[in-house]
C-alpha positions in Angstrom: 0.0 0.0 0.0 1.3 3.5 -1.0 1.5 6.3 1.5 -0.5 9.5 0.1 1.1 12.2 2.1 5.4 12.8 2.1 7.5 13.3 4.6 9.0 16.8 5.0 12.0 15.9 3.6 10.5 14.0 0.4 8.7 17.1 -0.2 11.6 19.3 0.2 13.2 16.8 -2.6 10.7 16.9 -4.7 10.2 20.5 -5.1 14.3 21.2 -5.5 13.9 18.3 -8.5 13.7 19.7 -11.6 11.8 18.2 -14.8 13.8 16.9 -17.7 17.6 15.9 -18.3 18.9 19.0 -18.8 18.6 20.3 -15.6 20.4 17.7 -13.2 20.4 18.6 -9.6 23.7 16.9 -7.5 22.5 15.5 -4.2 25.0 18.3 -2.5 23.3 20.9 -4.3 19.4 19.3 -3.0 21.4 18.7 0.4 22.4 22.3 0.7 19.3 23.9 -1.0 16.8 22.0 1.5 19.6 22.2 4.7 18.4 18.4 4.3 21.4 15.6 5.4 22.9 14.1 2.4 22.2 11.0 3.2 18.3 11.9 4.4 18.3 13.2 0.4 19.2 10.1 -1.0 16.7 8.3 1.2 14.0 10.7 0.1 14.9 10.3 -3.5 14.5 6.3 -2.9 11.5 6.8 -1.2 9.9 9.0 -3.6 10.9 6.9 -6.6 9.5 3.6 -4.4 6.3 4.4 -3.2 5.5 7.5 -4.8 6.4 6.5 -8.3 8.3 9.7 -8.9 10.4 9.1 -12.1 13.3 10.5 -10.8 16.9 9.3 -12.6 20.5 10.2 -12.3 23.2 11.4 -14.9 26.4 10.4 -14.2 28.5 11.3 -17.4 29.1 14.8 -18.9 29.2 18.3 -17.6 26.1 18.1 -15.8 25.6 15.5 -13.5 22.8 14.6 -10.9 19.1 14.1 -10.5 16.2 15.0 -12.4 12.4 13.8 -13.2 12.3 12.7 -16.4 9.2 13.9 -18.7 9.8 11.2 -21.8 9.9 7.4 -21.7 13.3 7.8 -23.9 15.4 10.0 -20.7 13.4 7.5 -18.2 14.8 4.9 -20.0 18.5 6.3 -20.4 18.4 7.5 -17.0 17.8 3.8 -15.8 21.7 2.8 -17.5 23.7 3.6 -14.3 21.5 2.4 -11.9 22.2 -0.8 -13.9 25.4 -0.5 -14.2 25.8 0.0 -10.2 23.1 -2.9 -9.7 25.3 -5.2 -11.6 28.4 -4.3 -9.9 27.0 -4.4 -6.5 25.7 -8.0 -7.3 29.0 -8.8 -8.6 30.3 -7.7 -5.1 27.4 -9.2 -2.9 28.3 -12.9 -4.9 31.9 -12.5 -4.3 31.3 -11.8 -0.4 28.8 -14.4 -0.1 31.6 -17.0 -1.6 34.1 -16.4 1.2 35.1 -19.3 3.0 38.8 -18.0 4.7 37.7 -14.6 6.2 41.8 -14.4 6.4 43.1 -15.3 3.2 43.2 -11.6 2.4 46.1 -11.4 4.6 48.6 -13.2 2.5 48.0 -10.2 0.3 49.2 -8.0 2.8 52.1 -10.7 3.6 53.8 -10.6 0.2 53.5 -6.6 -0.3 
């Protein structure tokens, strides 16, 4: 079940977002617009993207990087590439982790410099 009012900090997000890919917003600059934790930001973009269905993206290449809400299918859709690309390489790490059996085999690492 979706929640129908936001929190004041997913309001405060939503309202520093911008519409459309060329005007990115960096988490520092919705962090220091809102006086909002940085962390509380990215928790409120999560949040409002969850269970709000907000269709807010990330760029991560080019000049102008950060956050936006996309307005087409086509910048939803290239928006969606690097989170991905991260989910990929944080399952990639999660299935290396969960493969350990020597917690200290690491160490010969540090043994042979």
């Amino acid at each position: 079940m979706k929640r129908n009012r936001l929190q004041e900090a997913e309001m405060a997000v939503l309202t520093t977002l911008k519409k459309g890919r060329p005007n990115t917003t960096t988490g520092g600059e919705i962090a220091t617009i809102t006086n909002i934790p940085t962390r509380e930001v990215y928790q409120a973009i999560h949040n409002l993207s969850t269970k709000y269905n907000v269709p807010i993206v990330g760029e991560r290449s080019g000049m102008r990087r950060g956050y936006f809400i996309a307005e087409t299918k086509e910048e939803l859709l290239n928006g969606l590439k690097p989170l991905e690309s991260q989910v990929r390489r944080e399952l990639k790490r999660l299935t290396s982790l969960v493969a350990i059996e020597d917690l200290t085999e690491y160490e010969t690492l540090l043994e042979r410099g």
